[in-house]
PDB file of N, CA, C, O and CB in Angstrom:
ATOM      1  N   UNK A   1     105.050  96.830 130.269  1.00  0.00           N
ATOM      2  CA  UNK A   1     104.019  95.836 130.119  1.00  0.00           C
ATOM      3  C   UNK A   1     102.810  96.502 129.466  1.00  0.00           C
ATOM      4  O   UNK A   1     102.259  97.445 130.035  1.00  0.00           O
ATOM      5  CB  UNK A   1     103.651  95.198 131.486  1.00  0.00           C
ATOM      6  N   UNK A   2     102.394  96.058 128.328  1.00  0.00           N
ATOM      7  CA  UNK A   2     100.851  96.567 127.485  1.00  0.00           C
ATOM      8  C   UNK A   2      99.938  96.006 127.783  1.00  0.00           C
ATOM      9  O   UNK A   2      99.919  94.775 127.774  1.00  0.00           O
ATOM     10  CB  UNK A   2     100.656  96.442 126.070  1.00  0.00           C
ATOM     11  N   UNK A   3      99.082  96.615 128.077  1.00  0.00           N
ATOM     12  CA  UNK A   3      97.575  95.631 128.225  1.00  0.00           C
ATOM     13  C   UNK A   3      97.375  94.478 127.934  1.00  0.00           C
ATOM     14  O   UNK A   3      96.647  93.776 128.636  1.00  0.00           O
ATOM     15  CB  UNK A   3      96.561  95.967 127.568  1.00  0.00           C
ATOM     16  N   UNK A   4      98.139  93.899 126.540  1.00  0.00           N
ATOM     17  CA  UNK A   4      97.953  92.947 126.147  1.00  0.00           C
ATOM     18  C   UNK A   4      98.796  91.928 126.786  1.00  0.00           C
ATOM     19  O   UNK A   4      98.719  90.841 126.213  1.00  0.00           O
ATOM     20  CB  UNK A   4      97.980  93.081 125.000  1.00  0.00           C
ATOM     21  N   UNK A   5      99.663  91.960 127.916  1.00  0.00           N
ATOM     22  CA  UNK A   5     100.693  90.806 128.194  1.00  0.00           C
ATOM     23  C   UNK A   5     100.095  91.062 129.553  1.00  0.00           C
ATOM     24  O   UNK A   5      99.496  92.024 130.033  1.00  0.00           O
ATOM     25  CB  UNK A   5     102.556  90.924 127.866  1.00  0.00           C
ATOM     26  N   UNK A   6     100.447  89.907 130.002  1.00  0.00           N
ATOM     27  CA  UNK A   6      99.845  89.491 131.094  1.00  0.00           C
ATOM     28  C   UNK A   6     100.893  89.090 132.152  1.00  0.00           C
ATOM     29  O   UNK A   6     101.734  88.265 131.796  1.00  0.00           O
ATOM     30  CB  UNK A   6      98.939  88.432 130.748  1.00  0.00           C
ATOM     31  N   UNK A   7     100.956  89.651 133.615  1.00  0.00           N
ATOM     32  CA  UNK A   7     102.551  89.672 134.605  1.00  0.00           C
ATOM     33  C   UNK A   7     102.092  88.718 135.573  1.00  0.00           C
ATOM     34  O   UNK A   7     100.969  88.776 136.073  1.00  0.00           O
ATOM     35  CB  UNK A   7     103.144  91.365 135.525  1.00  0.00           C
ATOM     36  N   UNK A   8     103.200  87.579 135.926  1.00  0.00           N
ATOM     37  CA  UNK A   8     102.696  86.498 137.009  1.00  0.00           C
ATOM     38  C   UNK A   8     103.926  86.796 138.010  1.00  0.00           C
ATOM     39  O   UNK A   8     105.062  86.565 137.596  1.00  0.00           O
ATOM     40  CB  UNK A   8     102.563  84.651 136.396  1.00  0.00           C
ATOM     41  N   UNK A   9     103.780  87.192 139.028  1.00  0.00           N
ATOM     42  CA  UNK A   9     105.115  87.182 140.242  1.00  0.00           C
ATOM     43  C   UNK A   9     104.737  86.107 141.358  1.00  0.00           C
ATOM     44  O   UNK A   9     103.743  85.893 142.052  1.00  0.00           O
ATOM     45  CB  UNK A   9     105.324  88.893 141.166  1.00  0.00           C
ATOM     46  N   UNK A  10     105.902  85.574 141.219  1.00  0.00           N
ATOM     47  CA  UNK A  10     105.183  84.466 142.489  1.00  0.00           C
ATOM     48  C   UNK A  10     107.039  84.881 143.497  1.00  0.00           C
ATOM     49  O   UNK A  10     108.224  85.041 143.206  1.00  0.00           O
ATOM     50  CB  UNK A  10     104.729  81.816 141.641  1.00  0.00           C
ATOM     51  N   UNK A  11     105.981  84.871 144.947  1.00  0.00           N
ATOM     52  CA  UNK A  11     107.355  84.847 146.008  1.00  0.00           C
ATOM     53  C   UNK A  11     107.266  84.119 147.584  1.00  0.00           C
ATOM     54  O   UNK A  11     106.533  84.368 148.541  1.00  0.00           O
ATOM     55  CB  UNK A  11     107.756  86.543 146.342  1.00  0.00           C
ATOM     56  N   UNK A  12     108.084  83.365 147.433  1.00  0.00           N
ATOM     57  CA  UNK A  12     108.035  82.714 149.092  1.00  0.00           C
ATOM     58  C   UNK A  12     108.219  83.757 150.081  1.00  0.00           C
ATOM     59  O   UNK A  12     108.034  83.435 151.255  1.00  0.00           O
ATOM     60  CB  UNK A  12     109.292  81.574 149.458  1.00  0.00           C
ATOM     61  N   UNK A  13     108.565  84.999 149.805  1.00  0.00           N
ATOM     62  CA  UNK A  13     109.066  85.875 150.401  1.00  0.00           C
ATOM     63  C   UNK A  13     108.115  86.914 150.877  1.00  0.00           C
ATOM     64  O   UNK A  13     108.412  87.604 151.852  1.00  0.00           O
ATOM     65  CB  UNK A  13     109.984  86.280 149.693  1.00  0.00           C
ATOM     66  N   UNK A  14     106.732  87.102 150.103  1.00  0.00           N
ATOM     67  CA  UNK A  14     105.808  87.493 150.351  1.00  0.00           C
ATOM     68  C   UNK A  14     105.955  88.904 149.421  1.00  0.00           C
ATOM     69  O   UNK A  14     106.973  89.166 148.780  1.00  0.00           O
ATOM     70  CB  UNK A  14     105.619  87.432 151.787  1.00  0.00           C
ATOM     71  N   UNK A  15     104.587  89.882 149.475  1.00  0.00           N
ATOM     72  CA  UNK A  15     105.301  91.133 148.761  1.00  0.00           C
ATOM     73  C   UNK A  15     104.991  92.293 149.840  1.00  0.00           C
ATOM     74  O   UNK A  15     104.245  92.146 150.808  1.00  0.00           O
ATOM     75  CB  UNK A  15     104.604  91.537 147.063  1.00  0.00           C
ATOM     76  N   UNK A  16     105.614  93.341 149.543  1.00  0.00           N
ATOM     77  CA  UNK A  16     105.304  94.806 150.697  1.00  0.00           C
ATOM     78  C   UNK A  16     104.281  95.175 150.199  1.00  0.00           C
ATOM     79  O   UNK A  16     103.689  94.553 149.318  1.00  0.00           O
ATOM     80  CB  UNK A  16     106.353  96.216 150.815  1.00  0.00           C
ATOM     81  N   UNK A  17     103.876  96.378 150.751  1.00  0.00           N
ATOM     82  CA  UNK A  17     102.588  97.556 150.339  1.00  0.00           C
ATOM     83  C   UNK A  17     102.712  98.151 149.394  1.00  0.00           C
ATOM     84  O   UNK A  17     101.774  98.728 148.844  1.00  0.00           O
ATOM     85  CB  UNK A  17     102.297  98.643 151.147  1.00  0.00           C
ATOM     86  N   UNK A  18     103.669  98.151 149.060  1.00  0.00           N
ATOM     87  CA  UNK A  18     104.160  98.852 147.806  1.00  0.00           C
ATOM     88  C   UNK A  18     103.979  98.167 146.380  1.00  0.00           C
ATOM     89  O   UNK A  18     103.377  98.638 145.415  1.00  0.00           O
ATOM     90  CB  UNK A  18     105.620  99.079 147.988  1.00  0.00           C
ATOM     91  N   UNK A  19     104.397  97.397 146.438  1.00  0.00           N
ATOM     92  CA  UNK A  19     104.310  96.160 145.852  1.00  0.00           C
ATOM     93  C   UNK A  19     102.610  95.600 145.414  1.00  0.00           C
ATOM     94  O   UNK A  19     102.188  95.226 144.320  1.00  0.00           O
ATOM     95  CB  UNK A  19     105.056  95.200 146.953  1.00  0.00           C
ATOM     96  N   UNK A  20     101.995  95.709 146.554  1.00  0.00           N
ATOM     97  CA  UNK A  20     100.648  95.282 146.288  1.00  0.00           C
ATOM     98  C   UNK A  20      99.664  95.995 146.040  1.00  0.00           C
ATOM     99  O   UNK A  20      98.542  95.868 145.549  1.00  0.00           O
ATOM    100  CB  UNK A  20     100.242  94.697 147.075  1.00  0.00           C
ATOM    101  N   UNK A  21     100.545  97.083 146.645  1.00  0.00           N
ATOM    102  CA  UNK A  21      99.172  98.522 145.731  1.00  0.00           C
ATOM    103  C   UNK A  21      99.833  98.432 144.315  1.00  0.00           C
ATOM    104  O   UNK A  21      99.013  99.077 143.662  1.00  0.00           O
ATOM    105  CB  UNK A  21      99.269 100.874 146.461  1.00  0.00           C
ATOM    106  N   UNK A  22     100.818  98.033 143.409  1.00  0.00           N
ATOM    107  CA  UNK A  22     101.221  98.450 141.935  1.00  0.00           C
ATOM    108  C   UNK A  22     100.128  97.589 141.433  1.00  0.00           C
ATOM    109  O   UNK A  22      99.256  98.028 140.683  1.00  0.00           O
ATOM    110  CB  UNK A  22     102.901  98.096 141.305  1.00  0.00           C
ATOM    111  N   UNK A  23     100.172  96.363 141.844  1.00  0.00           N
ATOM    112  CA  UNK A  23      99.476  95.251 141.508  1.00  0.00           C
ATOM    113  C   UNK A  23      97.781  95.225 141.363  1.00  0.00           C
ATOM    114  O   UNK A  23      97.047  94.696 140.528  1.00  0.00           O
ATOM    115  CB  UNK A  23      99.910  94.360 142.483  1.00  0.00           C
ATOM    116  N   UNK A  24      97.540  95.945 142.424  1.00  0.00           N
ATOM    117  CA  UNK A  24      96.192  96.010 142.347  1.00  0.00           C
ATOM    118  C   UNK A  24      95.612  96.951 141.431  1.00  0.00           C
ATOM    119  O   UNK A  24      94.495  96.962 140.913  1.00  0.00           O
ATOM    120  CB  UNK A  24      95.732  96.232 143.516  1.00  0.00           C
ATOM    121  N   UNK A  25      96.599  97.750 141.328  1.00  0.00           N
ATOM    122  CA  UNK A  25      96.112  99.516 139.901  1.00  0.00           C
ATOM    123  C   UNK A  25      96.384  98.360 138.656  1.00  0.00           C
ATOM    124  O   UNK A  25      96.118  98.866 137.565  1.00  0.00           O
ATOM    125  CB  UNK A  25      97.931 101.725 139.716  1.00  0.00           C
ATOM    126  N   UNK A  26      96.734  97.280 138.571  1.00  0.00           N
ATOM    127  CA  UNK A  26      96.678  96.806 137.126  1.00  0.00           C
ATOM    128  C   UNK A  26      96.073  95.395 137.070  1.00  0.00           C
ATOM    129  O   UNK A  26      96.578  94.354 137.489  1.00  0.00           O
ATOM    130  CB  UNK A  26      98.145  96.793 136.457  1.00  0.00           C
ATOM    131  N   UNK A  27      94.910  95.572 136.476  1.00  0.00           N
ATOM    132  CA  UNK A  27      93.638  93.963 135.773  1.00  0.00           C
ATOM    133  C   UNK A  27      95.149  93.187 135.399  1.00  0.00           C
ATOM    134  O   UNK A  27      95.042  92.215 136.147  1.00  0.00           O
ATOM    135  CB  UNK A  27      92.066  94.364 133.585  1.00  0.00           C
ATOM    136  N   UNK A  28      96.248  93.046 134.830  1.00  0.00           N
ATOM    137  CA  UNK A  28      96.325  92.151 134.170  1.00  0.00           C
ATOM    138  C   UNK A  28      98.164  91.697 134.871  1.00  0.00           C
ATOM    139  O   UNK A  28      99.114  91.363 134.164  1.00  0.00           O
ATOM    140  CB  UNK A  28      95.913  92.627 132.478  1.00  0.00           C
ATOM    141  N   UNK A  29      98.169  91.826 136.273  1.00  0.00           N
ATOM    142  CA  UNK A  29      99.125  91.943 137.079  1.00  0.00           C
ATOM    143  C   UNK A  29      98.956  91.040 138.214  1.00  0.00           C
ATOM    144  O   UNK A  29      98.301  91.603 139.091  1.00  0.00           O
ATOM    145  CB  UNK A  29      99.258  93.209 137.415  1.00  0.00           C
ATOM    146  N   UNK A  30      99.435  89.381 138.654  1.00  0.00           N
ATOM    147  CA  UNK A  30      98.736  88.909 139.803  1.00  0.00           C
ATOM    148  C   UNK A  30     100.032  88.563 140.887  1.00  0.00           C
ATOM    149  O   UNK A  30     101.224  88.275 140.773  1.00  0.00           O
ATOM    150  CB  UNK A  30      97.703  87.519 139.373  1.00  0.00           C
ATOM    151  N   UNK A  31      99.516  88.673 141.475  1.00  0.00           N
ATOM    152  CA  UNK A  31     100.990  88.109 142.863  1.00  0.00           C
ATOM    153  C   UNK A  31     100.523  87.010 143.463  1.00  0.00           C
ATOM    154  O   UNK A  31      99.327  86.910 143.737  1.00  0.00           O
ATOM    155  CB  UNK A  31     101.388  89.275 144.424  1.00  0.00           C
ATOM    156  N   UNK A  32     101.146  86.336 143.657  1.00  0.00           N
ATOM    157  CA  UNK A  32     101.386  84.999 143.729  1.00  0.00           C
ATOM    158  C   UNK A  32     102.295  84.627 145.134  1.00  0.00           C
ATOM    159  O   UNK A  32     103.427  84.144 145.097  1.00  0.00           O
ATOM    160  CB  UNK A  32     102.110  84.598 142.353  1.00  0.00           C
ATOM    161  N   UNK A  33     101.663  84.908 146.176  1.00  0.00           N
ATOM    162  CA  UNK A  33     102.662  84.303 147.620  1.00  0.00           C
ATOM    163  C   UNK A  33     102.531  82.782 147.878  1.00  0.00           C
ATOM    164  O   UNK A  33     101.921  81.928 147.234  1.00  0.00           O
ATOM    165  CB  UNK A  33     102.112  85.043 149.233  1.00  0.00           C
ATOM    166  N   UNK A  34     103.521  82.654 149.375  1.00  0.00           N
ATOM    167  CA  UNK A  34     103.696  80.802 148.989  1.00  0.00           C
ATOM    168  C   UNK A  34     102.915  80.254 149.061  1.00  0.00           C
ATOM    169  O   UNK A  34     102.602  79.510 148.131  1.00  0.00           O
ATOM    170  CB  UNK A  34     104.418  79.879 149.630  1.00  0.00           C
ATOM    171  N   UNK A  35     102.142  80.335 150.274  1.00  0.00           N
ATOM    172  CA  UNK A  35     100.974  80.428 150.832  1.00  0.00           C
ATOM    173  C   UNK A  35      99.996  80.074 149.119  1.00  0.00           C
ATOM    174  O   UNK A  35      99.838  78.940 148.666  1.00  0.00           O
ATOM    175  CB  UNK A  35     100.817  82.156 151.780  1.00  0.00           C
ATOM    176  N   UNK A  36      99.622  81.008 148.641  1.00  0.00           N
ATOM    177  CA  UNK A  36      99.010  80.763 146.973  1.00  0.00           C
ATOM    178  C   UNK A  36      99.391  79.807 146.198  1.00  0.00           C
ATOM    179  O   UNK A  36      98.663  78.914 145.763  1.00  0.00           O
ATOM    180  CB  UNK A  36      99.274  81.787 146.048  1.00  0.00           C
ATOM    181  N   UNK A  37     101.070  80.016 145.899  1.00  0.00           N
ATOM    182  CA  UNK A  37     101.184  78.870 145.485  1.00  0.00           C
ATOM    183  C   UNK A  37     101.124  77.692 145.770  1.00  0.00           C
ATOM    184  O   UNK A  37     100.822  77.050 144.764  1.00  0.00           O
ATOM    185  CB  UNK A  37     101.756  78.860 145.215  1.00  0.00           C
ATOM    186  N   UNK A  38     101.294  76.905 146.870  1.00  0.00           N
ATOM    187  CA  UNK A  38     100.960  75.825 147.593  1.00  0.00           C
ATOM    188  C   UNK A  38      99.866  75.153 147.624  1.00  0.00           C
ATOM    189  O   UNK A  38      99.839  73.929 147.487  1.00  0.00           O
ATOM    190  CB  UNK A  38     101.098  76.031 148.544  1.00  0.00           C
ATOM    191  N   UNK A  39      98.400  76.195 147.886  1.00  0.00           N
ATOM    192  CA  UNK A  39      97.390  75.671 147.191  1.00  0.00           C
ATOM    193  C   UNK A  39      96.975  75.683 145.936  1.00  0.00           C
ATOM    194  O   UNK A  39      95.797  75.337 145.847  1.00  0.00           O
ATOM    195  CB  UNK A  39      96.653  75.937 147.608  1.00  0.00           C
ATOM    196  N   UNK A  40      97.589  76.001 144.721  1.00  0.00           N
ATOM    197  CA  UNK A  40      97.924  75.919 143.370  1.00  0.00           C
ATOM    198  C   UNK A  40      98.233  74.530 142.975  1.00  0.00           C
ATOM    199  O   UNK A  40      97.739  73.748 142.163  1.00  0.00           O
ATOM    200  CB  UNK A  40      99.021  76.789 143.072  1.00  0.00           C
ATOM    201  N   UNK A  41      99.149  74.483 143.757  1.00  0.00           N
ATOM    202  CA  UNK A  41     100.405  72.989 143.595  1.00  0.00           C
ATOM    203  C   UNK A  41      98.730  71.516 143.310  1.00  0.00           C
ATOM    204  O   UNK A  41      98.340  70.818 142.374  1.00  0.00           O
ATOM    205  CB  UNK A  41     101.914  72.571 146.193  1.00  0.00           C
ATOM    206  N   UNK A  42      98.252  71.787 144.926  1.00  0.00           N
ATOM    207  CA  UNK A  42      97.515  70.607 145.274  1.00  0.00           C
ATOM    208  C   UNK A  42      96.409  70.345 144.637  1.00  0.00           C
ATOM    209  O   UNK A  42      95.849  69.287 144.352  1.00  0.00           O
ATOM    210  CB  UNK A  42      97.203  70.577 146.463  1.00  0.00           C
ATOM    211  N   UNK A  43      96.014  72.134 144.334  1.00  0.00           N
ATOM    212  CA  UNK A  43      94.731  72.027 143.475  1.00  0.00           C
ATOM    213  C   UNK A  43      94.492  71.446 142.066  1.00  0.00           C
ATOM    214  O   UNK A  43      93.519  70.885 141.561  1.00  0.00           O
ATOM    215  CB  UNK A  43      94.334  73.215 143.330  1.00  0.00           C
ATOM    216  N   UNK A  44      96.030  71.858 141.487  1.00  0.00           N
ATOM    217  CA  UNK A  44      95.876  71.374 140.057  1.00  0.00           C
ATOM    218  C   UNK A  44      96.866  70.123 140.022  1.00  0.00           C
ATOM    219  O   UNK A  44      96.694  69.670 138.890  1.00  0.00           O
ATOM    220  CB  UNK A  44      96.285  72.603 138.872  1.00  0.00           C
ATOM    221  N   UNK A  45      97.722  69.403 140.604  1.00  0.00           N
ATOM    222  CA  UNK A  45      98.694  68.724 140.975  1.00  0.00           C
ATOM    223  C   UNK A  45      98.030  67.765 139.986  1.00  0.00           C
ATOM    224  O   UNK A  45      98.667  67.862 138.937  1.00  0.00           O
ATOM    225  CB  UNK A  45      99.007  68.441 142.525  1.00  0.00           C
ATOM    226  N   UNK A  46      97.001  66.850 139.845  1.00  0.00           N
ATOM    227  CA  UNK A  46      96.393  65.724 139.461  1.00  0.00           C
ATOM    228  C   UNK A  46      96.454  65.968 138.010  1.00  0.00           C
ATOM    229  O   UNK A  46      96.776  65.052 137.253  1.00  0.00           O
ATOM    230  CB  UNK A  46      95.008  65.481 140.074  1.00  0.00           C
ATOM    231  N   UNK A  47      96.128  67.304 137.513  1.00  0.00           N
ATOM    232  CA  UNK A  47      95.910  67.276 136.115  1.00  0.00           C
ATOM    233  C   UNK A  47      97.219  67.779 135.411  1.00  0.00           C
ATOM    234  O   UNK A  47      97.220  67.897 134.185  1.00  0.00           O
ATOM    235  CB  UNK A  47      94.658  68.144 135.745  1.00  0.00           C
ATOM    236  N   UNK A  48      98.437  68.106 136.224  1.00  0.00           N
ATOM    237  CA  UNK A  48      99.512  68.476 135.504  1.00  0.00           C
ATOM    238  C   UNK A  48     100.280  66.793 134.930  1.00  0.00           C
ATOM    239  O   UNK A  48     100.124  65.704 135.482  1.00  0.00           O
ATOM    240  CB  UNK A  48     100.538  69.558 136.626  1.00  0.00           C
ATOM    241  N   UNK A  49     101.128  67.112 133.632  1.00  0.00           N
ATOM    242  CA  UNK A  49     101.635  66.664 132.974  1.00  0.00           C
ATOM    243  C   UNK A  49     102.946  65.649 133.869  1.00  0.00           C
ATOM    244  O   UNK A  49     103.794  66.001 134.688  1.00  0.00           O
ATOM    245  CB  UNK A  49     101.836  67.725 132.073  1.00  0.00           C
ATOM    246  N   UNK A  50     102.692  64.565 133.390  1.00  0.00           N
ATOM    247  CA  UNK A  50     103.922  63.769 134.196  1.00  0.00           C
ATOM    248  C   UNK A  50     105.153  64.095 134.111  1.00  0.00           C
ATOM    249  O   UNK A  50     105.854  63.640 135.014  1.00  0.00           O
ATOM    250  CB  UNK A  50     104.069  62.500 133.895  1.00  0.00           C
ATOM    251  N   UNK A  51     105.675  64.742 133.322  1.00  0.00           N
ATOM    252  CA  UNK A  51     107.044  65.920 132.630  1.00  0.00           C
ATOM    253  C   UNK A  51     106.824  66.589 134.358  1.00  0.00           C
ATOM    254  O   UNK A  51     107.571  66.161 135.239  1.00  0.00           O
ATOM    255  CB  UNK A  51     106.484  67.518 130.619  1.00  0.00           C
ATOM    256  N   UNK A  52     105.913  67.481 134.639  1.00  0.00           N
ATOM    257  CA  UNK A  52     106.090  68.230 136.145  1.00  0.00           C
ATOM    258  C   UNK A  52     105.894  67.888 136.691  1.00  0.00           C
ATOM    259  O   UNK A  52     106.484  68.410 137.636  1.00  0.00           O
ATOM    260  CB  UNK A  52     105.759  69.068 136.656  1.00  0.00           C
ATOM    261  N   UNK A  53     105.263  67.060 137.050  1.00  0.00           N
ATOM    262  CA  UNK A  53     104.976  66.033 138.234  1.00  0.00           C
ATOM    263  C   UNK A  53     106.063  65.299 138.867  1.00  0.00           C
ATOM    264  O   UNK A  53     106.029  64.770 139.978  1.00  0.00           O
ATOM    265  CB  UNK A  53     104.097  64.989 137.791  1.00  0.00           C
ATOM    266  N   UNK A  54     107.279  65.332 137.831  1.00  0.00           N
ATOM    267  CA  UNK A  54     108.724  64.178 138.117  1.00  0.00           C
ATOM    268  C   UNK A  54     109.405  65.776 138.824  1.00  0.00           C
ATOM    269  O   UNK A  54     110.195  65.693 139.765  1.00  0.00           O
ATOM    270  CB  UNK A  54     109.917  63.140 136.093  1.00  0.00           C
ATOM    271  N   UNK A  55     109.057  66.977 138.337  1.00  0.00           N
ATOM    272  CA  UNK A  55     109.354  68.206 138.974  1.00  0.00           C
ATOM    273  C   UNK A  55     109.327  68.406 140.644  1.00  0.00           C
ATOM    274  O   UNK A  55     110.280  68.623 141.393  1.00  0.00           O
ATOM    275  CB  UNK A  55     108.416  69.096 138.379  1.00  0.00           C
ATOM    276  N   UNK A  56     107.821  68.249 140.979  1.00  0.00           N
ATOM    277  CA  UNK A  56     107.569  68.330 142.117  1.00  0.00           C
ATOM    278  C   UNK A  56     107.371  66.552 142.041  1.00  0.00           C
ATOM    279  O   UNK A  56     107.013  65.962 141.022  1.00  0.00           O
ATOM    280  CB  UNK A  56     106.358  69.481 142.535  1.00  0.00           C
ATOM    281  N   UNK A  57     107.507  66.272 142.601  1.00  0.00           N
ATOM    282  CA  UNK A  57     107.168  64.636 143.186  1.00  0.00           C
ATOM    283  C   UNK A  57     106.035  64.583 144.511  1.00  0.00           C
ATOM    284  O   UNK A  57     106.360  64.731 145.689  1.00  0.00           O
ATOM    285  CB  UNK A  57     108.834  63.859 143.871  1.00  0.00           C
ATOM    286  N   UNK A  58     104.761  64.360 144.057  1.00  0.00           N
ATOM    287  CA  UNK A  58     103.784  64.501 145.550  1.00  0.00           C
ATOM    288  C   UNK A  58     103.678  62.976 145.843  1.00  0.00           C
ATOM    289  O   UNK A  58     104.030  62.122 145.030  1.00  0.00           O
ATOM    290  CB  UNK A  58     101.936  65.330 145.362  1.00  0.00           C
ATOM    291  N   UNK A  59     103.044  62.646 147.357  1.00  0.00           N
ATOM    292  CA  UNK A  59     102.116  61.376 146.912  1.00  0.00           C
ATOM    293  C   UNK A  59     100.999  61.714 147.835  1.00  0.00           C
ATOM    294  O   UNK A  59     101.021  62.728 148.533  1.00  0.00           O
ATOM    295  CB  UNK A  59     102.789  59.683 147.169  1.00  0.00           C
ATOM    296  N   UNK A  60      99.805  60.667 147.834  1.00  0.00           N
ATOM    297  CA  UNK A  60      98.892  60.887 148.923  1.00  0.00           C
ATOM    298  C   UNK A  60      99.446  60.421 150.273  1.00  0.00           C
ATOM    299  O   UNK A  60     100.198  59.447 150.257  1.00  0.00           O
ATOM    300  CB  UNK A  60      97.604  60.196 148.635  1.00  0.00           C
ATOM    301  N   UNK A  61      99.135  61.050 151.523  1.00  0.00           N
ATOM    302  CA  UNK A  61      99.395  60.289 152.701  1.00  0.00           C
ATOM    303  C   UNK A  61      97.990  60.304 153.229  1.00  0.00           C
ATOM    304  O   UNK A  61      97.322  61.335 153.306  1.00  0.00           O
ATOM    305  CB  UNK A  61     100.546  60.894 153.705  1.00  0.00           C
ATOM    306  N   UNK A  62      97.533  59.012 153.623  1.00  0.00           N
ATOM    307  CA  UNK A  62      96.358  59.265 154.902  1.00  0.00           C
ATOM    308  C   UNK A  62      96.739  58.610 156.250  1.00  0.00           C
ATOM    309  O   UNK A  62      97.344  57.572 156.515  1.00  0.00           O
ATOM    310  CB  UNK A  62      94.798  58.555 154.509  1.00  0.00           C
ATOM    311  N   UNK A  63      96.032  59.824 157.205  1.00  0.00           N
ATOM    312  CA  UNK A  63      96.475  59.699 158.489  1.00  0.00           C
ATOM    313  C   UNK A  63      94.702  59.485 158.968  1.00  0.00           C
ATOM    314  O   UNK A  63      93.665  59.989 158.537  1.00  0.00           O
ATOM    315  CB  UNK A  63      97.559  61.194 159.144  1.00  0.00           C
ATOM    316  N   UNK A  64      95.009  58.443 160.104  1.00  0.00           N
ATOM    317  CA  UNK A  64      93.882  57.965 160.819  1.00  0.00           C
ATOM    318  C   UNK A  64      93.325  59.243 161.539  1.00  0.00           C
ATOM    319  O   UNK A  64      94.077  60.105 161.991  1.00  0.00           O
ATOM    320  CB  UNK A  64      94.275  56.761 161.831  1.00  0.00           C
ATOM    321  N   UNK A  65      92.017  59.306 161.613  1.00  0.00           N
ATOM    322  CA  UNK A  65      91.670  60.250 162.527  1.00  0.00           C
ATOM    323  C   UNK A  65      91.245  59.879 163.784  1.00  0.00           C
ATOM    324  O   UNK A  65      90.592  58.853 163.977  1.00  0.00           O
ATOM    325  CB  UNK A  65      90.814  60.959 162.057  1.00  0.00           C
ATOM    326  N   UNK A  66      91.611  60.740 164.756  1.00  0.00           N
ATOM    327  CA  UNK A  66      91.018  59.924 166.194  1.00  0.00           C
ATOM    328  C   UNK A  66      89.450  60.428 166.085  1.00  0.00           C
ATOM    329  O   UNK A  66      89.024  61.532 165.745  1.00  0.00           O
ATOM    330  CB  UNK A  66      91.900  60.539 167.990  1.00  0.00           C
ATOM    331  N   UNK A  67      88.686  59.158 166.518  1.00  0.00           N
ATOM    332  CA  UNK A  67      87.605  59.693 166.918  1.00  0.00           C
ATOM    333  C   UNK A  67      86.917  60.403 168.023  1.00  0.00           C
ATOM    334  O   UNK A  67      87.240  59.919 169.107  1.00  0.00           O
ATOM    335  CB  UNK A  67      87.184  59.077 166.782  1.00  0.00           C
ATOM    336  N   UNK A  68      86.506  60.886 168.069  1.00  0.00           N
ATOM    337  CA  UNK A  68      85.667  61.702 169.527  1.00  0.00           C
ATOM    338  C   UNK A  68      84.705  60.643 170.603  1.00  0.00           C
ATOM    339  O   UNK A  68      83.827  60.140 169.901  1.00  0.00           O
ATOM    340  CB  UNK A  68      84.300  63.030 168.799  1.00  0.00           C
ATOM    341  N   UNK A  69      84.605  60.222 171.845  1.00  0.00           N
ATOM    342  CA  UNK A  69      83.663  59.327 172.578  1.00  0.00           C
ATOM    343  C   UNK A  69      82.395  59.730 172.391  1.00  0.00           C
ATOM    344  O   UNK A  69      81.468  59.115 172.918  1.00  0.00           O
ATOM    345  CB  UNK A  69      83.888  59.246 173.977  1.00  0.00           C
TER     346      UNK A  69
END
């Protein structure tokens, strides 16, 4: 990998120490756990392309909140 390319690892699996010290010695190297990706998904979910959106399929749910007396 050259400076100029840029490395995306994404894992449900999480990564070791090993793993996350390589990552951190390199600016242009990011890891990506599920946890990350998940809030990825929701954050940008609205502005992705209907092509990925038929990918992941979301919808809104709202749930009542109980109130407090």
């Amino acid at each position: 990998m050259t400076e100029r390319d840029f490395g995306l690892f994404v894992s449900a699996g999480g990564f070791n120490k090993r793993a996350r010290d390589f990552a951190f010695r390199k600016s242009n190297l990011k890891l990506i756990d599920q946890d990350q990706l998940i809030d990825l998904v929701y954050k940008y979910y609205p502005q992705l392309d209907a092509k990925y959106k038929g990918l992941i399929p979301l919808r809104s749910v709202y749930i009542p909140e109980t109130l407090a007396e």
